[in-house]
N, CA and C atoms as an extended XYZ file, in Angstrom:
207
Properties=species:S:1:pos:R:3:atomname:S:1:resname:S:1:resid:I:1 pbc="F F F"
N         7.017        9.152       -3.992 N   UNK     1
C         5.709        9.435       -4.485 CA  UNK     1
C         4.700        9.070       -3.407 C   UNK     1
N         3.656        9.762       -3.391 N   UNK     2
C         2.690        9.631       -2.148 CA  UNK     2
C         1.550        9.975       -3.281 C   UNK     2
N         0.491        8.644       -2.471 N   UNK     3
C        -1.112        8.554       -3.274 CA  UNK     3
C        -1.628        8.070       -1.962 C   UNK     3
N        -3.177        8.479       -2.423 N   UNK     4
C        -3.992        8.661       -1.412 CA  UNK     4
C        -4.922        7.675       -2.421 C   UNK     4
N        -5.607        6.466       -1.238 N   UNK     5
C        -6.332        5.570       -2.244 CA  UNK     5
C        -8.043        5.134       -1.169 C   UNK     5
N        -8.488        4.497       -1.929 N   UNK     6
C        -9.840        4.168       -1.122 CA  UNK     6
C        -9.553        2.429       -0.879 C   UNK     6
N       -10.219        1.858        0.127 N   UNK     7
C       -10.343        0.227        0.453 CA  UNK     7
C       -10.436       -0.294       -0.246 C   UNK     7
N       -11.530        0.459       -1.513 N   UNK     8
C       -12.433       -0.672       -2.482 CA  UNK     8
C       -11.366       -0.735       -3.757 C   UNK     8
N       -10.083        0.015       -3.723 N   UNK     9
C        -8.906        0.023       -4.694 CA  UNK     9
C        -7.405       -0.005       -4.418 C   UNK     9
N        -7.591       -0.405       -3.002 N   UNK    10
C        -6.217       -0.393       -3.012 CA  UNK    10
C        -5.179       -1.512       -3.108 C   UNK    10
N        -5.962       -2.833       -3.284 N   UNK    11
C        -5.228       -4.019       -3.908 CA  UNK    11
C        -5.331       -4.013       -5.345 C   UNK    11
N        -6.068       -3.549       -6.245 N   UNK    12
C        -5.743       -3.372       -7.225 CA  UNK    12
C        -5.087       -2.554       -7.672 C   UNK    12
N        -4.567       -1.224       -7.368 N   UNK    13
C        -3.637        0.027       -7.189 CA  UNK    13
C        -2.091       -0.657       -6.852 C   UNK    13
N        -1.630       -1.562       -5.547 N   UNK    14
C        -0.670       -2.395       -4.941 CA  UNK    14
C        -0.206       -3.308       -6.428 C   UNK    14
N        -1.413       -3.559       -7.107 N   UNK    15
C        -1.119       -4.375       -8.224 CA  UNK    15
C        -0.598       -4.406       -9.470 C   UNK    15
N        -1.533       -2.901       -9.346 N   UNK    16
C        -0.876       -2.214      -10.515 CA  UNK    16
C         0.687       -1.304      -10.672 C   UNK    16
N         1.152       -0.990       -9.378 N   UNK    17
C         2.293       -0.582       -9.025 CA  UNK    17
C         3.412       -1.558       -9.399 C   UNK    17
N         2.679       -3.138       -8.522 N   UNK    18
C         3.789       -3.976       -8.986 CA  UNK    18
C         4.482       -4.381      -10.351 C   UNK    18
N         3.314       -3.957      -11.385 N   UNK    19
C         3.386       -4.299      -12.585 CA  UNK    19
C         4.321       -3.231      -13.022 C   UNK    19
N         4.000       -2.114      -12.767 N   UNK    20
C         4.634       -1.014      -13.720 CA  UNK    20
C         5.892       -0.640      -12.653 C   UNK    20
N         6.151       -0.658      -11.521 N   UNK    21
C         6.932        0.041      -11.591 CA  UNK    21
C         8.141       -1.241      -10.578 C   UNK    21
N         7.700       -2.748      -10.366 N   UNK    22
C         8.256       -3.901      -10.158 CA  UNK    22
C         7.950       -4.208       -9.139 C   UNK    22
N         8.240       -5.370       -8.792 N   UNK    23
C         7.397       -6.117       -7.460 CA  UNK    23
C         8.573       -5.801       -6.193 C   UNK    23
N         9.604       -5.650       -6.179 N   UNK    24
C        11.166       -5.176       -5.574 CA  UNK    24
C        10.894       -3.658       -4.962 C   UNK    24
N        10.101       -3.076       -5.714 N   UNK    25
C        10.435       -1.440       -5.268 CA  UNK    25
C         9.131       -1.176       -3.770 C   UNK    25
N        10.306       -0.590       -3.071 N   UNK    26
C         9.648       -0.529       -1.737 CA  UNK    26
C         8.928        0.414       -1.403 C   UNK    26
N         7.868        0.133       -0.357 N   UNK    27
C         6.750        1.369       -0.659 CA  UNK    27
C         6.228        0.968        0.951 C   UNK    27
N         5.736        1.630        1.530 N   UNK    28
C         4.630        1.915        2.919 CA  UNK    28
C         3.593        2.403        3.115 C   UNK    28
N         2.744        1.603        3.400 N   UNK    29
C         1.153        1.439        3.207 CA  UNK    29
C         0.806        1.632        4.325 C   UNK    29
N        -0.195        2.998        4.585 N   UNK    30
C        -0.565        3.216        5.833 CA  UNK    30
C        -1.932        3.662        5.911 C   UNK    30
N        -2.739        2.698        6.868 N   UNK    31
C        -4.224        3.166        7.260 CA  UNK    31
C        -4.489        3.689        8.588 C   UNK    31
N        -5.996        4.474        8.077 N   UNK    32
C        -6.285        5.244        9.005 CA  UNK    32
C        -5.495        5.956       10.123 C   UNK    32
N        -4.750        6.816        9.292 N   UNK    33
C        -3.322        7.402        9.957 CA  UNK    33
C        -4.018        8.324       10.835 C   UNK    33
N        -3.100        8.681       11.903 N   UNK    34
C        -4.115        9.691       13.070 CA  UNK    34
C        -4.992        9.373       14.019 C   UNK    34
N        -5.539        7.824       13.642 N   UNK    35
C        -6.521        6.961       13.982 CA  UNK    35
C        -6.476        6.307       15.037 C   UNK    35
N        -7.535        5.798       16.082 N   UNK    36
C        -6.878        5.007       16.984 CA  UNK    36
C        -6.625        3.500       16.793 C   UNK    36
N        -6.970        2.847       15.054 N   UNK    37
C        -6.623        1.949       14.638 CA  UNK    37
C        -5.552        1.622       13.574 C   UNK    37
N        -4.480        2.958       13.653 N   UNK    38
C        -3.401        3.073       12.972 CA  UNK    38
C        -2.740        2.171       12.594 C   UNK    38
N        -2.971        1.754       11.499 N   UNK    39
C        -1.490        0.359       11.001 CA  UNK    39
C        -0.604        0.758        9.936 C   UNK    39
N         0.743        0.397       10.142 N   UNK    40
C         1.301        0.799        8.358 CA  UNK    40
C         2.234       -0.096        8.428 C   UNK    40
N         2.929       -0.885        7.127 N   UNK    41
C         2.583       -1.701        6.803 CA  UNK    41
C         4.026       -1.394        5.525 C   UNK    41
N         5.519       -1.812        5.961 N   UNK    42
C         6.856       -1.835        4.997 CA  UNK    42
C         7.156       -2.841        4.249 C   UNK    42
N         7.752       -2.372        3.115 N   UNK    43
C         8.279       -3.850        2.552 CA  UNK    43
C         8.252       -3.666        1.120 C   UNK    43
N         8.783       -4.586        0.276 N   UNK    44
C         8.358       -4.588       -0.975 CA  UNK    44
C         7.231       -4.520       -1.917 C   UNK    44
N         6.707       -4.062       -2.906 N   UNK    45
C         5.346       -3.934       -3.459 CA  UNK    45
C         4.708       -5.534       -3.016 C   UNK    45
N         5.067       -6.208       -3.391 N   UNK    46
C         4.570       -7.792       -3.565 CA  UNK    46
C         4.396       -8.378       -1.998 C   UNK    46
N         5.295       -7.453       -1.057 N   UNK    47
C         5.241       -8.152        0.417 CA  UNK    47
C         3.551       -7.576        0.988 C   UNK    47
N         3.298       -6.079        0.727 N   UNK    48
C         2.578       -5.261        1.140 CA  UNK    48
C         0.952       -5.420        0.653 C   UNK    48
N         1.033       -5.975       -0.734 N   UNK    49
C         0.183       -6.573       -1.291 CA  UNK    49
C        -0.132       -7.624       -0.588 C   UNK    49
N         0.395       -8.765       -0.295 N   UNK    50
C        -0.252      -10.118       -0.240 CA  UNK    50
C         0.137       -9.820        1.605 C   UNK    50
N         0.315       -8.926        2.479 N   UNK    51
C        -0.096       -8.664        3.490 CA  UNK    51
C        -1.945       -7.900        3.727 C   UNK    51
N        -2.249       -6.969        2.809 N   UNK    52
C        -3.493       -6.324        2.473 CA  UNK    52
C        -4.594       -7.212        1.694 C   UNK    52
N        -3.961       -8.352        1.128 N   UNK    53
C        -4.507       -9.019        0.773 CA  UNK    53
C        -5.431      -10.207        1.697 C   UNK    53
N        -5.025      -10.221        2.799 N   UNK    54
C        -5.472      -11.468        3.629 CA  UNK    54
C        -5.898      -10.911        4.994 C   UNK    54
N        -6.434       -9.074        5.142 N   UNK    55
C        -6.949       -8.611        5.641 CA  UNK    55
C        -8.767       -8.105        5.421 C   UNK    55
N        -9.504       -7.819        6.360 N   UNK    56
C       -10.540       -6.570        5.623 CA  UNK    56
C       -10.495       -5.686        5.742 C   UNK    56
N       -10.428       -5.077        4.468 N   UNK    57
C       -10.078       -3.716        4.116 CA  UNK    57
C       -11.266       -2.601        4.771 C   UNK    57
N       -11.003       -1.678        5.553 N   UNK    58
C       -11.663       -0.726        5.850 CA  UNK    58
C       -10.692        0.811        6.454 C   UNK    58
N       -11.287        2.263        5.879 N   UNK    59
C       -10.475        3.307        6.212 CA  UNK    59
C        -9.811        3.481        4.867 C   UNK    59
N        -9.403        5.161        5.392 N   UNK    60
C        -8.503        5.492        3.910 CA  UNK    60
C        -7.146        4.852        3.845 C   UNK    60
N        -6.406        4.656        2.933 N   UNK    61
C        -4.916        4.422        2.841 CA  UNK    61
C        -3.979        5.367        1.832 C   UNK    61
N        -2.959        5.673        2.320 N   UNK    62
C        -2.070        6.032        2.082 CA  UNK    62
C        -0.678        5.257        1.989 C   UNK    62
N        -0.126        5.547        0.540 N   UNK    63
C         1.190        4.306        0.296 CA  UNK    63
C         2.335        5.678       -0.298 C   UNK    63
N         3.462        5.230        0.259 N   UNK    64
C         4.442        6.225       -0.128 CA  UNK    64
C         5.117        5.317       -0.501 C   UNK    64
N         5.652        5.335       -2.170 N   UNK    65
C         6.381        4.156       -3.244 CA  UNK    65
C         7.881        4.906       -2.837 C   UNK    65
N         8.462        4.418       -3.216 N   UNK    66
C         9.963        4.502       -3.008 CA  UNK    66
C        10.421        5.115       -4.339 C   UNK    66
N        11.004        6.283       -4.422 N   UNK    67
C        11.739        6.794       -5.818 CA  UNK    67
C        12.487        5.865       -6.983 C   UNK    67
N        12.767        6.272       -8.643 N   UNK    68
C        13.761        5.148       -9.107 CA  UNK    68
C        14.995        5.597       -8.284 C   UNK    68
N        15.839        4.671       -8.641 N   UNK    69
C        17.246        5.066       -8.012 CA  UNK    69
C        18.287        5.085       -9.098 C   UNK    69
């Protein structure tokens, strides 16, 4: 699954993922893709979160969640 999110929502979006769909399921969070300040950003919902969490948020993001299995 691929969503397209804004700065001012995307720790609460990270949050809400973890809730519904578990803190385990892996997903990649990527800003300002194309950009010359490109970062993205692997790992579990809960890793990716409390990595975005202790940044400032600026630029669009894009997170591609990992399918059920």
């Amino acid at each position: 699954m691929v969503f397209y999110e804004s700065p001012h929502r995307i720790i609460k979006t990270l949050t809400q993922f973890s809730k519904f769909f578990g803190e385990e399921r892996r997903a990649s969070v990527s800003r300002e893709i194309s950009k010359l300040f490109e970062e993205t950003k692997r790992g579990s919902l809960i890793e990716v979160h409390e990595y975005f969490s202790k940044k400032k948020l600026k630029g669009e993001f894009v997170i591609v969640l990992e399918g059920k299995k």
